[in-house]
N, C-alpha and C positions, 0 to 999 in steps of 0.2 A: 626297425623292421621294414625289410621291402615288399613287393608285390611281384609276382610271378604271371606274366600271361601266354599262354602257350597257345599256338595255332598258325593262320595264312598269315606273312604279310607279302603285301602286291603292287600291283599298278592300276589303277585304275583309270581308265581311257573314258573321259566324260565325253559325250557328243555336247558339244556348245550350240549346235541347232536346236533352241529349245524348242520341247513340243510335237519333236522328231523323230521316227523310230530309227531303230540305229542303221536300216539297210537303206532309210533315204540320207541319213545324215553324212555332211560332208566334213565337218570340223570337230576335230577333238583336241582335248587337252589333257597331257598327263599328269595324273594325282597320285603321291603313294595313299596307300591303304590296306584293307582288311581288317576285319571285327576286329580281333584279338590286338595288332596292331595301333589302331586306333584309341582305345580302351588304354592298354600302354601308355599313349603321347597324351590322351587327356590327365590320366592320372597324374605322368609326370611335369605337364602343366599348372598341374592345380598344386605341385611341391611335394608330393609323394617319392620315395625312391622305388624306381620299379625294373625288373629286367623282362626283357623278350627271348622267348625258345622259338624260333619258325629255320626254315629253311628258303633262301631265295637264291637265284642262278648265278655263277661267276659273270656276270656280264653287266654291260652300264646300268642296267634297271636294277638290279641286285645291290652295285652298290651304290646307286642314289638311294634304294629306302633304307639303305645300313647307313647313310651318312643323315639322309633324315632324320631318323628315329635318334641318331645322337646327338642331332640338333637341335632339338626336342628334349634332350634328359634322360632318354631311354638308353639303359647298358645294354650294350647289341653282343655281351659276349654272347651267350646263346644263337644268334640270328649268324648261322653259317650258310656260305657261299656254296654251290654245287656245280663244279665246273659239266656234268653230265646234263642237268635238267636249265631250260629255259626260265627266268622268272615268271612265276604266274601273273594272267592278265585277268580282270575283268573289265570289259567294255559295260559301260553304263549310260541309259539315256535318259535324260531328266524329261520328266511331264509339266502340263502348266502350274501342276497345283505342288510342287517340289518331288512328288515321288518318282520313285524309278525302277527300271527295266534292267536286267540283266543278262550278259552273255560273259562266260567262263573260256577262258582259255588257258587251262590248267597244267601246271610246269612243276617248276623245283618245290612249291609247298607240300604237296604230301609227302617230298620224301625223307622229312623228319624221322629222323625211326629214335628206337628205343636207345639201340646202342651211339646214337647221339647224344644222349641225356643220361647214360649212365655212372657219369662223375658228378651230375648234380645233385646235390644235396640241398632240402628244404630248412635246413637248421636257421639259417638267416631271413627266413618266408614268414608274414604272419599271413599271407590271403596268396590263394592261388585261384588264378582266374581262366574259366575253359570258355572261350566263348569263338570257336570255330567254326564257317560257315563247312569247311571244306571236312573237319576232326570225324567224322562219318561215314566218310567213301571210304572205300577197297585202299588199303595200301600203307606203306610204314606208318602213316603220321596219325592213322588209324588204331594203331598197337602204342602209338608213345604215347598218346592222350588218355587210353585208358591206364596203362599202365604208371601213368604220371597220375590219376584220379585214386590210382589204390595209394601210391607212395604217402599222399597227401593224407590220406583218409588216416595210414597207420602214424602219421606225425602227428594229428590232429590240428592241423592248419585248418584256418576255415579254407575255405570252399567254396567258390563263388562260379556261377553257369549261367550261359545267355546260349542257345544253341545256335539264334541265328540262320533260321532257316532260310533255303532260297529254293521256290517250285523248281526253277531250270535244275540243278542238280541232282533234286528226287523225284521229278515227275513221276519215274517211273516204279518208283519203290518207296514210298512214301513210308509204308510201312518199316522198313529197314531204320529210318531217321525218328520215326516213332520208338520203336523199341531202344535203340541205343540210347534216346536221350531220358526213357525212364532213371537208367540207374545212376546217372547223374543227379537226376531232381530227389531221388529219395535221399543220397549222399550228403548233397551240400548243402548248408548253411544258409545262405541267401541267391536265389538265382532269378533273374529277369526272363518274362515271355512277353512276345506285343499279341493282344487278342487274336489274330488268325492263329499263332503257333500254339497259344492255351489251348485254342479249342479245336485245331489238329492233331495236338499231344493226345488231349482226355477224350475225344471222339463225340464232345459236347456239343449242344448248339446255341448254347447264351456263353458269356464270359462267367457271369454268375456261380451256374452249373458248373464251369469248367475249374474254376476256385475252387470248390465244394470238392469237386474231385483229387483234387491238386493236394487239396492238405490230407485227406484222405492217405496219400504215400510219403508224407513229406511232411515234416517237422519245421520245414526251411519255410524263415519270413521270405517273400517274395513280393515281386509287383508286376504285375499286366498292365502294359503300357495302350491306352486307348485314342493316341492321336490328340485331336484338340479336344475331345471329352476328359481328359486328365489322364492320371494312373491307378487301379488300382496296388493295393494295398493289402497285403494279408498279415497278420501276426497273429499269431496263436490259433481262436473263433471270430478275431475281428476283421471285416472287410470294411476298407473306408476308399472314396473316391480321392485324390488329391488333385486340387485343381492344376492345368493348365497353364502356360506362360501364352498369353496372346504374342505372336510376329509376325513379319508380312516375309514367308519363308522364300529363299533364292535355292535352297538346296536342302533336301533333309537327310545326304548324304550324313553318315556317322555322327548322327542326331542320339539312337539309339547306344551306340557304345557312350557317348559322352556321358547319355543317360548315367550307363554304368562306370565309369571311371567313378564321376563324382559323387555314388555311393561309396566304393571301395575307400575312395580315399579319406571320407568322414569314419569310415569304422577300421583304417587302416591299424590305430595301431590298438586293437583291441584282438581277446583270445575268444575263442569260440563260448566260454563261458560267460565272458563277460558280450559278448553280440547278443546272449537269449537274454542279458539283464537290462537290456536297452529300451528304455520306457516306450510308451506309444506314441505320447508327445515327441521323444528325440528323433522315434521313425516320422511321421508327421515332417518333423522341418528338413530329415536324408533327402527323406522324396521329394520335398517341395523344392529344394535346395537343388536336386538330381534335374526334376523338369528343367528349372531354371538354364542347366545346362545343356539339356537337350538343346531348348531355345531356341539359344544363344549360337549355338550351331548352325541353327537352321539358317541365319542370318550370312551366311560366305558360302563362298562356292570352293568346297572338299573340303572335308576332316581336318585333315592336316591345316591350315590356312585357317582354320577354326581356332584350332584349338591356341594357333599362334596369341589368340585375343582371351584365350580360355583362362582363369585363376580366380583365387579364391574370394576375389573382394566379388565377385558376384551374386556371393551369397549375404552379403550384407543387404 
């Protein structure tokens, strides 16, 4: 059974002046990337088979992340060329403490549409994974994500969500990104949020509270990722912390997707029935095993380039 993940994949433009915002910075380096992309290469990193649905531009950036991601293990049928739309950019500028800043310069990923994915069938899918920063704006790839969330839902594939929030995006309509990622979190099966976006979703102000709320619409085990305090943990009533991987981080770029690959690919080849017979202990070592990943990420400079070091013996 393979892994399906739908959404951007991009360029990302790192400023190598660390420390630098990006209108002083003079040096950059190109990375591919985006959520759902990344999430993909760690998966099929870690020996999973998984494909890519996005859209990126007929042009050399388009197909370096379409020869990447099959350098990586990733089947790029889905990842179609747009000789109309530029590949999309995001410019990224790392801080001292590995986080980052971003500026969008937005091209051929939204314009995945529906009638792109209309030949695809989930019959060979056990896990379909939505974790698009961009799957929320105005425009095709807006209508293929939901309409790929219903296909899924009537196949009974799990279901797997990371929304992936970025302020530059919804500054201005927050609530729009609110509402849309409800009916994903009541739908799926397991979906990951990092504390700010928990407690942006549920309108909380502890992570706690925001848990509380969470399960309240949502049946779905979950985890809120807390940084170097650990992750939380939901299944069923129970909330547990899981510790943290200590590193001396260079980049925390696609720290979080790796997060989630290396969930997906521990319960890859499981049915939604058998995900809710998953003891507490075997959640326990997903996530412990998942930080581990994160980590391990934070340790190289971009995703990709991570995950080159990424596989399974790391969870031993």
């Amino acid at each position: 059974m393979k892994v399906l993940c739908i959404g951007e994949a991009l360029i990302d433009m790192i400023c190598t002046d660390r420390g630098t915002s990006l209108s002083k910075g003079q040096n950059f380096l190109k990375k591919a990337g985006g959520a759902p992309a990344n999430v993909a290469a760690a998966i099929a990193a870690l020996g999973v088979e998984v494909d890519m649905a996005a859209k990126v531009g007929k042009d050399p950036f388009g197909q370096h992340l379409t020869d990447l991601l099959q350098e990586m293990g990733v089947n790029t049928k889905w990842v179609l060329q747009d000789p109309n739309y530029f590949t999309t950019f995001a410019f990224v500028s790392l801080m001292e403490d590995g986080e980052r800043d971003f500026y969008f310069n937005r091209g051929a990923d939204g314009q995945l549409s529906s009638d792109d994915l209309a030949t695809l069938e989930l019959n060979d899918y056990s896990i379909v994974h939505f974790g698009s920063a961009t799957g929320f704006l105005p425009g095709p790839l807006q209508s293929a994500y939901t309409q790929l969330l219903a296909k899924a839902k009537a196949k009974n594939t799990i279901i797997s969500f990371d929304p992936n929030y970025r302020h530059l995006l919804f500054q201005n309509n927050t609530k729009s990104f609110v509402d849309q990622s409800w009916p994903f979190i009541e739908q799926c099966h397991f979906f990951k949020l990092s504390d700010e976006e928990a407690m942006l979703i549920t309108g909380c102000d502890t992570v706690e509270h925001a848990a509380a709320a969470l399960r309240k619409k949502s049946t779905a085990i979950f985890a809120i990722t807390l940084g170097k305090e650990g992750t939380l943990l939901s299944i069923g009533n129970h909330l547990e912390i899981i510790a943290s991987i200590t590193v001396n981080p260079i980049d925390a770029t696609g720290a979080g997707d790796a997060f989630v690959g290396a969930v997906l690919y521990q319960i890859a080849k499981k049915t939604p029935n058998e995900l809710s017979a998953i003891s507490l202990d075997d959640w326990r070592k997903i996530i412990f095993n998942a930080n581990k990943a994160g980590a391990h990420t934070c340790e190289y400079m971009g995703a990709m380039e991570a995950f080159k070091h990424l596989n399974k013996n790391i969870f031993n």
